[in-house]
PDB file as gemmi writes it, atoms N, CA and C in Angstrom:
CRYST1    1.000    1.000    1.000  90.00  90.00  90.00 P 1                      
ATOM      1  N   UNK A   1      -1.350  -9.771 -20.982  1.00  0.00           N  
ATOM      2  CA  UNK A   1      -2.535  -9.419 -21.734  1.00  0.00           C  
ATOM      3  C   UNK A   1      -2.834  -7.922 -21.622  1.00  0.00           C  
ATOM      4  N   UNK A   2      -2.838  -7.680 -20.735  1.00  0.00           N  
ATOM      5  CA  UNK A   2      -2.774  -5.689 -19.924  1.00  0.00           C  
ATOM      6  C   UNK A   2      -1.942  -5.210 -20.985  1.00  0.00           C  
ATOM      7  N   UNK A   3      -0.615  -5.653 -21.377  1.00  0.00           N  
ATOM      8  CA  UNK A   3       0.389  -5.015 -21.677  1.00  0.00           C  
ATOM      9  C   UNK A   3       0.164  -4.662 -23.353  1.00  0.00           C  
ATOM     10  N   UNK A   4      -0.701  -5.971 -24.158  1.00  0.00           N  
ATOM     11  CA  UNK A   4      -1.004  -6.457 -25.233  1.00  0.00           C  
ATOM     12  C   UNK A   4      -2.300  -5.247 -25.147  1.00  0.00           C  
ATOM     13  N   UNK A   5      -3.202  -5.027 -24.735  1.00  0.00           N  
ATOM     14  CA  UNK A   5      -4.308  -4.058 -25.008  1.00  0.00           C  
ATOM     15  C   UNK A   5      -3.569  -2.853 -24.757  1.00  0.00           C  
ATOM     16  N   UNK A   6      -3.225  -2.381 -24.238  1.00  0.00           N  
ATOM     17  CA  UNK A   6      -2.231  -1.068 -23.986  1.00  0.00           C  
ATOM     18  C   UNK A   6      -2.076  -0.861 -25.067  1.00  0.00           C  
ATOM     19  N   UNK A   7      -0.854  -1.601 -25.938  1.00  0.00           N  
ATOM     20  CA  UNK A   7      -0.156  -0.921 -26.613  1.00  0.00           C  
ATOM     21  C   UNK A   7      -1.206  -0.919 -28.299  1.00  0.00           C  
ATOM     22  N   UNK A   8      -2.040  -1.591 -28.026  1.00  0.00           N  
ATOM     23  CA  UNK A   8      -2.954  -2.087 -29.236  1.00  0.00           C  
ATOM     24  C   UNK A   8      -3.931  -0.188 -29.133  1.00  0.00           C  
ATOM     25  N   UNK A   9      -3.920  -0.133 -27.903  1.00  0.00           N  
ATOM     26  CA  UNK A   9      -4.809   1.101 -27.259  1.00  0.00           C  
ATOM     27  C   UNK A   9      -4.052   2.194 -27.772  1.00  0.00           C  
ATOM     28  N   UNK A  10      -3.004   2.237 -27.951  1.00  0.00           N  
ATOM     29  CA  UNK A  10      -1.692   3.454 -28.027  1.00  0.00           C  
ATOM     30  C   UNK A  10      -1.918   3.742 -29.425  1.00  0.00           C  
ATOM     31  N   UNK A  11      -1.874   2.350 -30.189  1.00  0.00           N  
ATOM     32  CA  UNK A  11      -1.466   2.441 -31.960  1.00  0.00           C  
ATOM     33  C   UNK A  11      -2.929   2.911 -32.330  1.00  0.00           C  
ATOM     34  N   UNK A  12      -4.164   2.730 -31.639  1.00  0.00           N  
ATOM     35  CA  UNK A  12      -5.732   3.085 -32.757  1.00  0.00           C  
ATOM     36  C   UNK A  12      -5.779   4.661 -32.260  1.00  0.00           C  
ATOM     37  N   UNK A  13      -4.934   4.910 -31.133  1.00  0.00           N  
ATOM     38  CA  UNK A  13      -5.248   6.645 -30.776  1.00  0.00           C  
ATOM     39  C   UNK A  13      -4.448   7.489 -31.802  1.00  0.00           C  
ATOM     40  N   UNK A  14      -3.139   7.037 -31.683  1.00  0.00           N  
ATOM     41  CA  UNK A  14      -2.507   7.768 -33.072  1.00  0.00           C  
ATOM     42  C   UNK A  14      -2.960   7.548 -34.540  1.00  0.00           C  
ATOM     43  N   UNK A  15      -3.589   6.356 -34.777  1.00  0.00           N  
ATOM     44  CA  UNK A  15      -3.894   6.417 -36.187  1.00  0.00           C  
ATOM     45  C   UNK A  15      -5.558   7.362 -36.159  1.00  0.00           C  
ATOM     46  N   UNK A  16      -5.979   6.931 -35.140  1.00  0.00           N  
ATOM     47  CA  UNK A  16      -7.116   8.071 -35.199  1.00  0.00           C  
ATOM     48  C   UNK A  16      -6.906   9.435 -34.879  1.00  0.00           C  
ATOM     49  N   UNK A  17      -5.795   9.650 -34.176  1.00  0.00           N  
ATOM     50  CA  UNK A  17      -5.268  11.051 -34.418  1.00  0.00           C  
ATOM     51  C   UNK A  17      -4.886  11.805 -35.948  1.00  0.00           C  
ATOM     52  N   UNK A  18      -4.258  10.770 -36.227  1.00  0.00           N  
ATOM     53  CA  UNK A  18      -4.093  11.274 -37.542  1.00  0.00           C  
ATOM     54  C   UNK A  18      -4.928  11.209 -39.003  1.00  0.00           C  
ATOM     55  N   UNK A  19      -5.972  10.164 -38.501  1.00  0.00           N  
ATOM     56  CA  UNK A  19      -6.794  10.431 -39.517  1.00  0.00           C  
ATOM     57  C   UNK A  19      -7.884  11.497 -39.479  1.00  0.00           C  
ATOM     58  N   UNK A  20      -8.458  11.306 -38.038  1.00  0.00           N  
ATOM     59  CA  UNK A  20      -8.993  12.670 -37.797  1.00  0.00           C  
ATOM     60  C   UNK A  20      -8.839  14.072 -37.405  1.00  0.00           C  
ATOM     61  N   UNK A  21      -7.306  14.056 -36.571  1.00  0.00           N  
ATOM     62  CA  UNK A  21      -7.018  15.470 -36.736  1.00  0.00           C  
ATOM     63  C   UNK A  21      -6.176  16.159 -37.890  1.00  0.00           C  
ATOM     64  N   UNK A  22      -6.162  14.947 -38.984  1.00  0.00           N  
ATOM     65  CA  UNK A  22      -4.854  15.723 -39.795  1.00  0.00           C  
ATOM     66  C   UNK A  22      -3.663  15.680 -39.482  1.00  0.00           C  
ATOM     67  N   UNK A  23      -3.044  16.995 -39.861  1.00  0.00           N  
ATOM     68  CA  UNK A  23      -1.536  17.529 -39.849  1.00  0.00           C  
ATOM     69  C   UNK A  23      -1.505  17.449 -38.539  1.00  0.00           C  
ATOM     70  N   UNK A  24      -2.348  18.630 -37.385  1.00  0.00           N  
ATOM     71  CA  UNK A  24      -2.468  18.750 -36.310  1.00  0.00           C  
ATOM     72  C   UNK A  24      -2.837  17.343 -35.192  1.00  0.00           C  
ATOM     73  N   UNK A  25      -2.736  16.068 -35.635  1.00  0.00           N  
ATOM     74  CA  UNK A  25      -3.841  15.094 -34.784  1.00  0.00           C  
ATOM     75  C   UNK A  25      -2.516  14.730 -33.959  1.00  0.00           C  
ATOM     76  N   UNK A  26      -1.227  14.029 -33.995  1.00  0.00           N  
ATOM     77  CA  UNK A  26      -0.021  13.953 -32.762  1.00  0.00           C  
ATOM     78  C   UNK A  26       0.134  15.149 -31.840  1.00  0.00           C  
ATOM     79  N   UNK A  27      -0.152  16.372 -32.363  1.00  0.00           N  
ATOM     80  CA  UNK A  27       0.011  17.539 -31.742  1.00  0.00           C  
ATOM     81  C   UNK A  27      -1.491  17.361 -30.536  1.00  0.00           C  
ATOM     82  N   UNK A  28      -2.705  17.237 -31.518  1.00  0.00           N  
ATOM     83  CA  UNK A  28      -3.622  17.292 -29.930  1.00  0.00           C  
ATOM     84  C   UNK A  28      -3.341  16.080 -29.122  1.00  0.00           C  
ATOM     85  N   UNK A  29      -3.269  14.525 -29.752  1.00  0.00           N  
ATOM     86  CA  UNK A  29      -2.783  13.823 -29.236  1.00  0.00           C  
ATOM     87  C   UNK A  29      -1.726  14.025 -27.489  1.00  0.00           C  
ATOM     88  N   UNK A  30      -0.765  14.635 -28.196  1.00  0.00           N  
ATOM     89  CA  UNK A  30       0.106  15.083 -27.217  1.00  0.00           C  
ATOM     90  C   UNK A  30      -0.409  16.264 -26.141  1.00  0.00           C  
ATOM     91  N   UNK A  31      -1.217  16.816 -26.586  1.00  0.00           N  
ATOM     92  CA  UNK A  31      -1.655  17.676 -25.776  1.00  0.00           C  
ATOM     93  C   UNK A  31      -2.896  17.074 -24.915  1.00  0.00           C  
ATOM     94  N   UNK A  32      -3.738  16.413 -25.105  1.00  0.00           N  
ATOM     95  CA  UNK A  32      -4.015  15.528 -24.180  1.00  0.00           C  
ATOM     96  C   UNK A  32      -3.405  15.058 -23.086  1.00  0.00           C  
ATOM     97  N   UNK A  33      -2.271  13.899 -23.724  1.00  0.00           N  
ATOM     98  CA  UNK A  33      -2.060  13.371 -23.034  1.00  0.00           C  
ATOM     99  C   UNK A  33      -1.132  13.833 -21.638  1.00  0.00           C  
ATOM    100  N   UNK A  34      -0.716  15.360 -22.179  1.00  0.00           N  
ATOM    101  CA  UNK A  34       0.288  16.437 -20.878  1.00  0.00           C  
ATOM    102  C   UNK A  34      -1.184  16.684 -20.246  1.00  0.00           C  
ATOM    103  N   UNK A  35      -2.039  16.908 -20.337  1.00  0.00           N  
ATOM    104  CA  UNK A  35      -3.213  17.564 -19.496  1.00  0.00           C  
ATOM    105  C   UNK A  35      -3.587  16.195 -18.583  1.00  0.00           C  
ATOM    106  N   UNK A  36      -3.645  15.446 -19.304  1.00  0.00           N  
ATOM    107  CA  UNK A  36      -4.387  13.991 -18.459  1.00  0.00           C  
ATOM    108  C   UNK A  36      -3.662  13.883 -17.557  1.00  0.00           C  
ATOM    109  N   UNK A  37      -1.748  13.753 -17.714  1.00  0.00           N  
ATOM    110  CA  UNK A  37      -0.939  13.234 -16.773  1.00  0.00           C  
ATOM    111  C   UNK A  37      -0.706  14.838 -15.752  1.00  0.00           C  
ATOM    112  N   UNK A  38      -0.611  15.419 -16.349  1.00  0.00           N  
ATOM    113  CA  UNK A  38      -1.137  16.863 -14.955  1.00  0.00           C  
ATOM    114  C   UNK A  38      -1.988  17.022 -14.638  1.00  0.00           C  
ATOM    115  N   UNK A  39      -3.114  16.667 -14.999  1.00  0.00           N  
ATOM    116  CA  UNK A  39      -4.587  16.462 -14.101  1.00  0.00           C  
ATOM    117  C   UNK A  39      -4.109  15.058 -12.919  1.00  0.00           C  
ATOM    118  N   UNK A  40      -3.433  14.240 -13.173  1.00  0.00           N  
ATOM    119  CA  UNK A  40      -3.792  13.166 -12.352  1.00  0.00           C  
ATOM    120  C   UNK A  40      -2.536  13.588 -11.070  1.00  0.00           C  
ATOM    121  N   UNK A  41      -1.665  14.318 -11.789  1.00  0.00           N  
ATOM    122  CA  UNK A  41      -0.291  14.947 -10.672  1.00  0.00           C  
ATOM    123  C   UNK A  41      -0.919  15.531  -9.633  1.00  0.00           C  
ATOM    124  N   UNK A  42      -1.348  17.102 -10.129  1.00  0.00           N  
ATOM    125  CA  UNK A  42      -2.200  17.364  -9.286  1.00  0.00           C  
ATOM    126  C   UNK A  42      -3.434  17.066  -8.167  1.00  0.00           C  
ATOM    127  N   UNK A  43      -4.216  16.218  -8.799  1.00  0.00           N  
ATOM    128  CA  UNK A  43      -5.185  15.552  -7.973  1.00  0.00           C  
ATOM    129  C   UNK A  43      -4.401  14.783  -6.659  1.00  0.00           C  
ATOM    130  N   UNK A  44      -3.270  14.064  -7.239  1.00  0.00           N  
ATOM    131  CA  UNK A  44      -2.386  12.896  -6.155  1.00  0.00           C  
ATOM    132  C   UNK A  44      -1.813  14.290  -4.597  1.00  0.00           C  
ATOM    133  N   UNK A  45      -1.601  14.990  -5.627  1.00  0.00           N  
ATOM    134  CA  UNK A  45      -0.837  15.977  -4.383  1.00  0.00           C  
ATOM    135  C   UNK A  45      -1.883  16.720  -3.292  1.00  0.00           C  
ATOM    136  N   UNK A  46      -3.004  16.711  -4.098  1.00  0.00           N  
ATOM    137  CA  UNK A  46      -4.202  17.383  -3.133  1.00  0.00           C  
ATOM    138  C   UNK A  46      -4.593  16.150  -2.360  1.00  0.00           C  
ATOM    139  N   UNK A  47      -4.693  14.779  -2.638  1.00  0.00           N  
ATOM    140  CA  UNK A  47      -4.947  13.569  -1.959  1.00  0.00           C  
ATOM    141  C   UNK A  47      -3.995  13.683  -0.841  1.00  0.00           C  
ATOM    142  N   UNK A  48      -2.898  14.042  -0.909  1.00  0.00           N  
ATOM    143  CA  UNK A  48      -1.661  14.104  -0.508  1.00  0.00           C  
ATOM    144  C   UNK A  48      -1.625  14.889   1.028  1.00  0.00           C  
ATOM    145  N   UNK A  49      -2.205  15.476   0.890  1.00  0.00           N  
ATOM    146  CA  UNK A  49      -2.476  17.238   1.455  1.00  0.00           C  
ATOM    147  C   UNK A  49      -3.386  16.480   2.839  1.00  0.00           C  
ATOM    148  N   UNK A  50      -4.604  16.222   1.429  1.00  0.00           N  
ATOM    149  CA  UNK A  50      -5.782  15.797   2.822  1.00  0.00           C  
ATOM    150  C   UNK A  50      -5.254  14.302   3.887  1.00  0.00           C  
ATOM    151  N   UNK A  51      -4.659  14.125   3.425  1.00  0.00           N  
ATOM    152  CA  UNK A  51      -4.144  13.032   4.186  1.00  0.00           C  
ATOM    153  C   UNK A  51      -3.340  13.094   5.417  1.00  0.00           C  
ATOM    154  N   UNK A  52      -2.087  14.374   4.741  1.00  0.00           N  
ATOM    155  CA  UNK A  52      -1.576  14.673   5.828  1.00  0.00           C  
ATOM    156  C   UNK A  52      -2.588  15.389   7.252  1.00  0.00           C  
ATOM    157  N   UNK A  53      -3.462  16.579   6.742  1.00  0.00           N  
ATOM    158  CA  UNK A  53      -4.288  16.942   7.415  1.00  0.00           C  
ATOM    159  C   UNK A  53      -5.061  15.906   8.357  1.00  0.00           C  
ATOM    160  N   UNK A  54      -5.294  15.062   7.639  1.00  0.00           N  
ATOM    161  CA  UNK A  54      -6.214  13.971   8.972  1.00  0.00           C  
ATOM    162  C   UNK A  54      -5.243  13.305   9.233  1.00  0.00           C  
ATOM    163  N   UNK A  55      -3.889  13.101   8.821  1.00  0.00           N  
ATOM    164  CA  UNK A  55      -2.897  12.718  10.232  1.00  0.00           C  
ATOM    165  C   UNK A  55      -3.126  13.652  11.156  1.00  0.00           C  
ATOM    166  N   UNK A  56      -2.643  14.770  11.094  1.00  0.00           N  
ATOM    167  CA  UNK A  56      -2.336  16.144  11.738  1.00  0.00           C  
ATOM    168  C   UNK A  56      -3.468  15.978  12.772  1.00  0.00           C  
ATOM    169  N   UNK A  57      -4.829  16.127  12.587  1.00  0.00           N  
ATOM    170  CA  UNK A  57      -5.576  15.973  13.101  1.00  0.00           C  
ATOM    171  C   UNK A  57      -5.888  14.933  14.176  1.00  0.00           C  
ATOM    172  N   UNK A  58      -5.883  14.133  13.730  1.00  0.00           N  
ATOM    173  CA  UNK A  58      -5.526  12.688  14.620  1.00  0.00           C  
ATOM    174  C   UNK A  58      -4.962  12.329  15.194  1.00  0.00           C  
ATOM    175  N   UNK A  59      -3.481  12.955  15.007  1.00  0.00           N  
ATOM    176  CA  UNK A  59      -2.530  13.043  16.126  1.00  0.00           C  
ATOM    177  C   UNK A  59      -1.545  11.953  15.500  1.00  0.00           C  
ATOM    178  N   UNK A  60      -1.904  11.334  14.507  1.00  0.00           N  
ATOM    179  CA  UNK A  60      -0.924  10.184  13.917  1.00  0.00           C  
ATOM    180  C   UNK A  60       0.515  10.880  13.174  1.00  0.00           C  
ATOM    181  N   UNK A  61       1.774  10.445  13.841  1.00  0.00           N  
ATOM    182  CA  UNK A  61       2.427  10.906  13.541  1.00  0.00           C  
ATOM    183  C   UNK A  61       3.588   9.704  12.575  1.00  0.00           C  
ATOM    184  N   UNK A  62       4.263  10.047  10.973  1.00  0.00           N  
ATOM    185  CA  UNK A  62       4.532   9.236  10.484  1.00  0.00           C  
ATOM    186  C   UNK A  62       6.306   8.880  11.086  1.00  0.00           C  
ATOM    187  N   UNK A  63       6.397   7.697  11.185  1.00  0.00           N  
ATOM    188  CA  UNK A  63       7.115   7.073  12.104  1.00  0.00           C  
ATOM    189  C   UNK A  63       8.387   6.273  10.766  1.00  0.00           C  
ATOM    190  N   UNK A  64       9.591   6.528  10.852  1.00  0.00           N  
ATOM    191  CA  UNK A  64      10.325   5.897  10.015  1.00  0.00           C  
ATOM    192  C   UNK A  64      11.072   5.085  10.320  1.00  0.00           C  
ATOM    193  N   UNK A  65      10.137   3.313  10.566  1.00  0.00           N  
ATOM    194  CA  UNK A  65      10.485   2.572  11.206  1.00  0.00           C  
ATOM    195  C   UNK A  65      11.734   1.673   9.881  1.00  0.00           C  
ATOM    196  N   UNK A  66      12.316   2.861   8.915  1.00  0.00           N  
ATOM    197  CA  UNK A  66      13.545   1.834   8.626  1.00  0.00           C  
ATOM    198  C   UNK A  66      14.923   2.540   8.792  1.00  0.00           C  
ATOM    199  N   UNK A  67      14.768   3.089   9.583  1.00  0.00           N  
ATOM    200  CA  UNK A  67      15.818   3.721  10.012  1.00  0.00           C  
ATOM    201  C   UNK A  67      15.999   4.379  11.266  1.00  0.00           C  
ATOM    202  N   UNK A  68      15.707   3.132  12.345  1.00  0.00           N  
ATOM    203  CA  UNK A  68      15.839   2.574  13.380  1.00  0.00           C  
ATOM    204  C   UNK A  68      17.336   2.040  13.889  1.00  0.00           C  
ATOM    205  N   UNK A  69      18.214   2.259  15.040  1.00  0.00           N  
ATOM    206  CA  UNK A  69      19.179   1.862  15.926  1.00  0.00           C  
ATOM    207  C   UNK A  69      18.783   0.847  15.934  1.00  0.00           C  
ATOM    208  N   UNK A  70      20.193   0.151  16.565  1.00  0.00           N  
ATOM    209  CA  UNK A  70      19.687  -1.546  16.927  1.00  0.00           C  
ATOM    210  C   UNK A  70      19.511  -1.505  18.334  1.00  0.00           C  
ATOM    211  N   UNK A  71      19.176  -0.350  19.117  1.00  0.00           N  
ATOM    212  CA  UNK A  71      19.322  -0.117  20.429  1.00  0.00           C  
ATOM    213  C   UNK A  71      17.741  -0.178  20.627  1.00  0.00           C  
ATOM    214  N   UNK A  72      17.530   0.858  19.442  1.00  0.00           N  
ATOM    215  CA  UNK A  72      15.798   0.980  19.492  1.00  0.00           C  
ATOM    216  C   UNK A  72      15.151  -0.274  19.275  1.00  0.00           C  
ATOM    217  N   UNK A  73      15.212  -1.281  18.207  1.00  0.00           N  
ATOM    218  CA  UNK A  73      14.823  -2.253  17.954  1.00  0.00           C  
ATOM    219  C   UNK A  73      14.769  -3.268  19.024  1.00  0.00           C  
ATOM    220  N   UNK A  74      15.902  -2.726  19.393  1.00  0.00           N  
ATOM    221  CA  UNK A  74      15.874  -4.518  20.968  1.00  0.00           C  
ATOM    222  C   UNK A  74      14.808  -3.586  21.684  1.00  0.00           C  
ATOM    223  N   UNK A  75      14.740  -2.584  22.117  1.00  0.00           N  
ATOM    224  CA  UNK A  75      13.775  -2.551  23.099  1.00  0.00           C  
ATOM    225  C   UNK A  75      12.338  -2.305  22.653  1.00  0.00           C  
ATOM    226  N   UNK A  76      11.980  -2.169  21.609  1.00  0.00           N  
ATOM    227  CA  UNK A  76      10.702  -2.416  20.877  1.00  0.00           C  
ATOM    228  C   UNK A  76      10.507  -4.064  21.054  1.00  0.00           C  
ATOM    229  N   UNK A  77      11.468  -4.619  20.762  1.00  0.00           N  
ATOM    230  CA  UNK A  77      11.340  -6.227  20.793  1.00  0.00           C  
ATOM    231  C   UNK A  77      10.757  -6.788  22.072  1.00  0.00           C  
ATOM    232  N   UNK A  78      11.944  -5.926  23.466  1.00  0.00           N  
ATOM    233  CA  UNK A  78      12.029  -6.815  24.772  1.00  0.00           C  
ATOM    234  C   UNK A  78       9.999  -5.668  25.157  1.00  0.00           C  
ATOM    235  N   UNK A  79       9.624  -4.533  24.718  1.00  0.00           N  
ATOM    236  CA  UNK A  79       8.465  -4.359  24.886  1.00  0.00           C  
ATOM    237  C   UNK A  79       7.938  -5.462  24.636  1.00  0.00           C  
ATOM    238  N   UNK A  80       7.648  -5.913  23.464  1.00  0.00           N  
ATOM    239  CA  UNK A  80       6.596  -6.576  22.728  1.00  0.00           C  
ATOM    240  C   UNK A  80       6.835  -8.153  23.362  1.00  0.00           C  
ATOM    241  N   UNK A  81       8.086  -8.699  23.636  1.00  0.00           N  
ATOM    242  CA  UNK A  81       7.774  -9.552  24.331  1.00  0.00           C  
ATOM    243  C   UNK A  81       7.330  -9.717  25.755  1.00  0.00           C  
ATOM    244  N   UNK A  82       7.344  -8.928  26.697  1.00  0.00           N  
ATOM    245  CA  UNK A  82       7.282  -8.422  27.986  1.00  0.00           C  
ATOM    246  C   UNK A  82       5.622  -8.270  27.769  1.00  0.00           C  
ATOM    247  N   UNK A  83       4.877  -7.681  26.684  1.00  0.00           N  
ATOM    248  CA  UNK A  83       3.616  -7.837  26.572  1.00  0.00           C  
ATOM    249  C   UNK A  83       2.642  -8.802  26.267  1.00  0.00           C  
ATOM    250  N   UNK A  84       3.197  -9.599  25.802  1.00  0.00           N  
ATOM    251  CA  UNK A  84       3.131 -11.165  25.027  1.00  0.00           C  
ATOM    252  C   UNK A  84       3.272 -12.176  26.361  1.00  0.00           C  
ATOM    253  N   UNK A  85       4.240 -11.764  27.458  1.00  0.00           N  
ATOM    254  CA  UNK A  85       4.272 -12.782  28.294  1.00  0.00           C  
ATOM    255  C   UNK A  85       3.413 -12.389  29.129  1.00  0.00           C  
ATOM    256  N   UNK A  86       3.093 -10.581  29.587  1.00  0.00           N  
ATOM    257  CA  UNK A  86       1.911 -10.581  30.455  1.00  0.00           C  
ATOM    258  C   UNK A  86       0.352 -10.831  30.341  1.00  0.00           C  
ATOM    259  N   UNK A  87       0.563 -10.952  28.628  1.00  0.00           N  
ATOM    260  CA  UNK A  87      -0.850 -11.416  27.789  1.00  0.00           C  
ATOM    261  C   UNK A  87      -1.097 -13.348  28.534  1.00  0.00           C  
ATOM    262  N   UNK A  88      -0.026 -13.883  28.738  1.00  0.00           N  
ATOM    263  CA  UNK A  88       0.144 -15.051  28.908  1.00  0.00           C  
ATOM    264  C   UNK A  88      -0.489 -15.644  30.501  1.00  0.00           C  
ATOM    265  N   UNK A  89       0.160 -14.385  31.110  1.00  0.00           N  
ATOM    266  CA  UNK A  89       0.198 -14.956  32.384  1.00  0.00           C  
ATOM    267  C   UNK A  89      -1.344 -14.373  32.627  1.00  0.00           C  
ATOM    268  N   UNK A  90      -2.061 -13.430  32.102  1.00  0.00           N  
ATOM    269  CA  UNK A  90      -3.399 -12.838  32.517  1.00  0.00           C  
ATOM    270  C   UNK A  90      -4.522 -14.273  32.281  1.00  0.00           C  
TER     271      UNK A  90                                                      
END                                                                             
């Protein structure tokens, strides 16, 4: 249904482009739509920014747990169970 208003959304912007801008109405059309999608680029990368910053801040450091040894993994494991059993015995 999303997909069905979309494209219903797509076809009344160009025909109203062209009825109301004329010759020129695909041209502002298009020019819109480069400003909208670089307005939203930009914004993501400044989101981007502040995010890293309050990692930075926080001390959270990003961890690339998929590309992990199988050396590392067993002993993340034998941790987590070793904590699980002293959770047990407390």
């Amino acid at each position: 249904m999303t997909i069905f208003a979309t494209i219903i959304a797509i076809l009344v912007a160009i025909l109203l482009s062209i009825v109301l801008g004329g010759p020129y109405g695909i041209l502002i059309l298009i020019a819109i739509t480069f400003g909208v999608a670089l307005s939203t680029h930009i914004r993501t990368k400044e989101i981007q920014l502040d995010l890293q910053r309050i990692k930075e801040k926080l001390g959270i450091k990003d961890k690339d747990d998929f590309n992990m040894t199988d050396q590392e993994i067993e002993e993340e494991l034998e941790e987590y169970i070793e904590s699980e059993s002293d959770d047990k015995k407390s």
